[in-house]
TORPA-140138 format. One record per residue (C-alpha): residue in one letter; residue number from 1; x, y, z. Coordinates in nm, 2 decimals. Layout:
residu num X Y Z
A NUM X Y Z
...
END
This chain:
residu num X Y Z
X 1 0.97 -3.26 -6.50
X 2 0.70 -3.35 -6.25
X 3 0.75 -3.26 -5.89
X 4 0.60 -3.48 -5.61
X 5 0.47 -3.36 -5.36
X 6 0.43 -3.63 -5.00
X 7 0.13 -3.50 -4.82
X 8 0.21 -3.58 -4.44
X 9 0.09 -3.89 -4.28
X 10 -0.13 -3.90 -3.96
X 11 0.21 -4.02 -3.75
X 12 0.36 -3.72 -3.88
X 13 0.11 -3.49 -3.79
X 14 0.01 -3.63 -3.48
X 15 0.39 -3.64 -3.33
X 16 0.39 -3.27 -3.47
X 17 0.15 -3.18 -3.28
X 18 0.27 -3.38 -2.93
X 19 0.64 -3.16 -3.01
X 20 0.44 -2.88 -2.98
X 21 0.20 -2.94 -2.73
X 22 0.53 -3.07 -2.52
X 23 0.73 -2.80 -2.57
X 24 0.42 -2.53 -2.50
X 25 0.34 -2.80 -2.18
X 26 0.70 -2.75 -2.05
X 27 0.69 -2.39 -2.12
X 28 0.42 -2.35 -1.91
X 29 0.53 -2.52 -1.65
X 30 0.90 -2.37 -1.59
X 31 0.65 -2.01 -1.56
X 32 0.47 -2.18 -1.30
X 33 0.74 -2.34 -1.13
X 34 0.95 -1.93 -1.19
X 35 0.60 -1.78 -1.02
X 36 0.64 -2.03 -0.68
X 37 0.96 -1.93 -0.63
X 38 0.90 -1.54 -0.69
X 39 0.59 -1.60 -0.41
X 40 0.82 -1.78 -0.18
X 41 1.09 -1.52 -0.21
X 42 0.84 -1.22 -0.17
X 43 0.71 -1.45 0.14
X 44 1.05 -1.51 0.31
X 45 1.38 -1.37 0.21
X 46 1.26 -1.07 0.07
X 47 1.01 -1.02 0.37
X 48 1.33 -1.05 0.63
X 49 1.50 -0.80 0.40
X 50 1.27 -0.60 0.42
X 51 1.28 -0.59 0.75
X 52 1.61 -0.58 0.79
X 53 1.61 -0.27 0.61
X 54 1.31 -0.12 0.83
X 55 1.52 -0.16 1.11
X 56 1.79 -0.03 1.00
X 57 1.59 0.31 0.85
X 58 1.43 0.28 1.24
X 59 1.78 0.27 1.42
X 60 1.88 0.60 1.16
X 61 1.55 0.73 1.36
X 62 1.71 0.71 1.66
X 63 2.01 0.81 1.55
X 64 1.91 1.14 1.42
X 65 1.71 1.22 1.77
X 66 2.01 1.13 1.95
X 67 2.20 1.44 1.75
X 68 1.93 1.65 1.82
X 69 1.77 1.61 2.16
X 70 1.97 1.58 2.47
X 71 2.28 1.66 2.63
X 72 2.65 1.65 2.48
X 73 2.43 1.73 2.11
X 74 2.78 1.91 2.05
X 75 3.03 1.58 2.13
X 76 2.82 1.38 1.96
X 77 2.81 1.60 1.61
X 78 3.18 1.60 1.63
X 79 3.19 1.22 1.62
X 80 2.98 1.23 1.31
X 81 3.17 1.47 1.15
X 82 3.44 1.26 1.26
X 83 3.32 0.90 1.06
X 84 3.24 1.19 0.74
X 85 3.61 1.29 0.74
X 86 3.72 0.95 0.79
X 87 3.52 0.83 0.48
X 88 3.56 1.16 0.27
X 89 3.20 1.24 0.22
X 90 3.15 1.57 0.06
X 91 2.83 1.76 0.19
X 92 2.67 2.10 0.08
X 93 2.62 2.35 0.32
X 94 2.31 2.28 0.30
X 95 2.26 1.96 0.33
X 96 2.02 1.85 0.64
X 97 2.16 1.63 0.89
X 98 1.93 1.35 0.77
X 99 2.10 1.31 0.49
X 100 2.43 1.27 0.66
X 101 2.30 1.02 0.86
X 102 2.11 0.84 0.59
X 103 2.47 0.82 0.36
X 104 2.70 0.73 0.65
X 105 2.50 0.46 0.75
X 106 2.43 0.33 0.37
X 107 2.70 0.45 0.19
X 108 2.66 0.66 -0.14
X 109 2.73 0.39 -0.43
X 110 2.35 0.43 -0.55
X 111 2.22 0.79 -0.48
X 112 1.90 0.70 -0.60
X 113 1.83 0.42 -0.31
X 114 1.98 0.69 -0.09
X 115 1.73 0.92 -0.17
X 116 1.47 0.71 -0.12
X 117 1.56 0.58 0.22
X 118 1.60 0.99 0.30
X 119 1.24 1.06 0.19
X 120 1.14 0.85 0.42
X 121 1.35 0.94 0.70
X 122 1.25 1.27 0.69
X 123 0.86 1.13 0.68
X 124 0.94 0.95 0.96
X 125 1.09 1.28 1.15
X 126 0.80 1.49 1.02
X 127 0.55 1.29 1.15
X 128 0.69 1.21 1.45
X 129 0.75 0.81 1.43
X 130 0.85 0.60 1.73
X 131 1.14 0.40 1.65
X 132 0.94 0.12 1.72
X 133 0.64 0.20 1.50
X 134 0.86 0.27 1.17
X 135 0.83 -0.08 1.06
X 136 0.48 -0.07 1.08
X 137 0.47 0.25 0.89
X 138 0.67 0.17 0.59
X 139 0.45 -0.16 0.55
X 140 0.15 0.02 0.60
X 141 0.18 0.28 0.32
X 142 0.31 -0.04 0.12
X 143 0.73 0.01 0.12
X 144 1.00 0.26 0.13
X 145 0.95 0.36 -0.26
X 146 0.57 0.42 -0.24
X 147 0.66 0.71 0.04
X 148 0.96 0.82 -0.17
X 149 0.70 0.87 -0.48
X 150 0.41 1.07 -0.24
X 151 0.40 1.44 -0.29
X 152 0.31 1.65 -0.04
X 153 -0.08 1.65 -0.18
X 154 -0.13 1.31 -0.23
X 155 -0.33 1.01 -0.17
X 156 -0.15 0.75 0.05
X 157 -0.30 0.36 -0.01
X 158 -0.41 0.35 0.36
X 159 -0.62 0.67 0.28
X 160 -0.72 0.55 -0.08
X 161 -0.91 0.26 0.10
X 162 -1.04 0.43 0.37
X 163 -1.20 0.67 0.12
X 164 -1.33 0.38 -0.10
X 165 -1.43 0.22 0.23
X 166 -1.67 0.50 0.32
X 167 -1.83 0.53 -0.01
X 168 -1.90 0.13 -0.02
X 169 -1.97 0.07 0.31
X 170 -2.38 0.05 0.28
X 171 -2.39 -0.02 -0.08
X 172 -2.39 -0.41 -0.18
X 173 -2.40 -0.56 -0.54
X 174 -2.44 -0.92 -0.45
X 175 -2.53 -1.15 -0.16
X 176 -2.30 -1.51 -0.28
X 177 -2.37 -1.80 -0.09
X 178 -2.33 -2.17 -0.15
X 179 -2.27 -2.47 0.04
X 180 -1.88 -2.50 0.00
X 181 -1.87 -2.11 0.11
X 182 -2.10 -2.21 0.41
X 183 -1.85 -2.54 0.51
X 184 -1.55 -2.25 0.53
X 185 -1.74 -2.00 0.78
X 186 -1.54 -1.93 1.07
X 187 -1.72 -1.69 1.32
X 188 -1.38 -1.52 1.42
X 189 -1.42 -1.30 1.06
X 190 -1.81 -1.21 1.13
X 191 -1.86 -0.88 1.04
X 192 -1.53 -0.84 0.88
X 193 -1.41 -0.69 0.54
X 194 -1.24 -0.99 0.32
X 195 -1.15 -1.02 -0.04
X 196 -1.23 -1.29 -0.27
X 197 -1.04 -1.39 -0.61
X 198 -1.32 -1.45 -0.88
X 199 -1.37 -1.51 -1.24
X 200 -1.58 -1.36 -1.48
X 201 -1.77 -1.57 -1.66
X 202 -1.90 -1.52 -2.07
X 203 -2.26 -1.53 -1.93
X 204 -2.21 -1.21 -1.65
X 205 -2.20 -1.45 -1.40
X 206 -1.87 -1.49 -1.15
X 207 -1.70 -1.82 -1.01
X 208 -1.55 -1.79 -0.70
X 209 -1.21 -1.96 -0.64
X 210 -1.09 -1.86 -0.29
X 211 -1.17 -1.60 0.03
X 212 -0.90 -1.40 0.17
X 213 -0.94 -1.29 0.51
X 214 -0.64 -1.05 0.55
X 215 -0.66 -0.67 0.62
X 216 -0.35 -0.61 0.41
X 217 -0.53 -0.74 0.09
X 218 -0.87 -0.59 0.19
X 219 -0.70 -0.23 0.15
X 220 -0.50 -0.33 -0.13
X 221 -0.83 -0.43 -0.32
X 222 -0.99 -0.09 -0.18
X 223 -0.70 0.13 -0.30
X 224 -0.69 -0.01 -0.65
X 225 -1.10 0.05 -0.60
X 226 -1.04 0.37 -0.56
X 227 -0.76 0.44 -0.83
X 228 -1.02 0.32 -1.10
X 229 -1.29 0.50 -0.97
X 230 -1.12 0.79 -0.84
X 231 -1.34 1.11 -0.98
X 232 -1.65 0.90 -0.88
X 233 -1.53 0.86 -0.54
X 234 -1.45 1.22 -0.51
X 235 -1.85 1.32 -0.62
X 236 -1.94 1.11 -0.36
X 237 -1.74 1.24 -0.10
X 238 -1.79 1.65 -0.19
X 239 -2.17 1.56 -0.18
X 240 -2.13 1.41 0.21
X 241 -1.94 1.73 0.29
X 242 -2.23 1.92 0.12
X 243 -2.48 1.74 0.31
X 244 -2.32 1.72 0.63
X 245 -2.23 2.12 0.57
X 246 -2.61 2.17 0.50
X 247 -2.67 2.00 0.82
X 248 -2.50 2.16 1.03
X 249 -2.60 2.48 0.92
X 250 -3.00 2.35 1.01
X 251 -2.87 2.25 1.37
X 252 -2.67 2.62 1.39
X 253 -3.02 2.82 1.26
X 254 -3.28 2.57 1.47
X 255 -3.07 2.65 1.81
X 256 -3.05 3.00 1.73
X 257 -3.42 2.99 1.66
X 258 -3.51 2.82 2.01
X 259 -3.29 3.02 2.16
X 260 -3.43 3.38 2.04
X 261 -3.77 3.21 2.14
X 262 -3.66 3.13 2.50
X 263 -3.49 3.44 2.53
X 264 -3.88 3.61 2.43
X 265 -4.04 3.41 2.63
X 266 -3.88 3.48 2.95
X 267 -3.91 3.84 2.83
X 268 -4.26 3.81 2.82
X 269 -4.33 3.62 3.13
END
């Protein structure tokens, strides 16, 4: 018995191959269109929940300066101990009264978020926050869980870029200029950090797609900078200590010197 055997005809490949490309087209596209709305809700409702929950962390702030400086401090513990009864929240002995705060005012369904929002109230007392600079603070060292992760001995982002900052600031790798660069100058950023998005090309060349002229993305770029160059970075800056130690020492032993000579030459006059 012979078996045939119907090799595909062009049609058949050829509205293969639109299926697939279809399907991989649509694919694509429902990522793209999932990416827009991620940017959009990182850009608006999670920016103004964010800040929602800033200010509330803030108002905790105040809160816990209210029990601790001022007059009536007694009164106004009994009213908090008051909402803990009334809720049946069980606290150690030990427990600091930032905690307290931190669960009465968020409740104690996730003690892990709790915990995080504590960290960082007790940065904020510890380093002596304004209420209305805490905000600013949380963005700054980028969010409530990037404080909740910091040890005591570590890097925050802000410091990661300054430290990268310092050890780039006179070194350049490229001077990029074209036309279409040129047409986008605006004076108002002369002199000022920016961060471009670029592609690496096969041949060690780089296209450049876009120039972002935002602080917040400068130190981001800087911080990550840093992170991949970190035991370079540290060289660099133990050898400006060294120097500047060295130096020092020079400016300590030549005034010493001119001073013993003025001292011996008043002597000898």
């Amino acid at each position: 018995m012979t078996t045939e055997i119907n090799a595909p005809t062009a049609a058949t490949i050829n509205a293969n191959a639109q299926t697939y490309l279809s399907a991989s087209t649509e694919m694509r596209q429902r990522i793209e269109d999932l990416a827009v709305m991620r940017e959009a809700f990182e850009n608006t409702q999670l920016a103004r929940t964010n800040q929602a929950l800033y200010g509330l962390i803030s108002e905790c702030l105040s809160l816990y300066r209210d029990l601790t400086e001022g007059e009536k401090l007694k009164e106004k513990k009994l009213g908090l101990q008051d909402f803990i009864n009334l809720k049946g929240y069980m606290f150690k002995a030990t427990s600091p009264l930032s905690l307290k705060i931190i669960r009465c005012i968020f409740g104690e369904k996730d003690r892990r978020r709790i915990s995080t929002y504590h960290t960082v109230l007790r940065v904020a007392i510890v380093e002596k926050w304004s209420t209305s600079e805490v905000a600013a603070k949380i963005s700054e060292r980028g969010g409530v869980q990037e404080i909740s992760v910091r040890k005591g001995n570590s890097i925050s982002q802000k410091d990661k870029a300054t430290a990268a900052q310092a050890a780039l600031w006179n070194q350049s790798v490229a001077t990029v200029t074209s036309e279409q660069l040129k047409r986008q100058h605006n004076s108002e950023f002369n002199e000022q950090q920016a961060v471009a998005v670029l592609t690496q090309n096969q041949d060690g060349t780089f296209s450049v797609h876009c120039v972002v002229h935002s602080t917040t993305a400068v130190n981001a770029a800087l911080a990550a900078y840093f992170n991949a160059n970190k035991s370079d970075l540290q060289q660099i800056a133990a050898q400006k200590k060294t120097i500047e130690e060295s130096h020092q020492k020079a400016d300590l032993i030549s005034k010493a010197v001119n001073a013993a000579n003025d001292i011996n030459s008043q002597a000898a006059a």
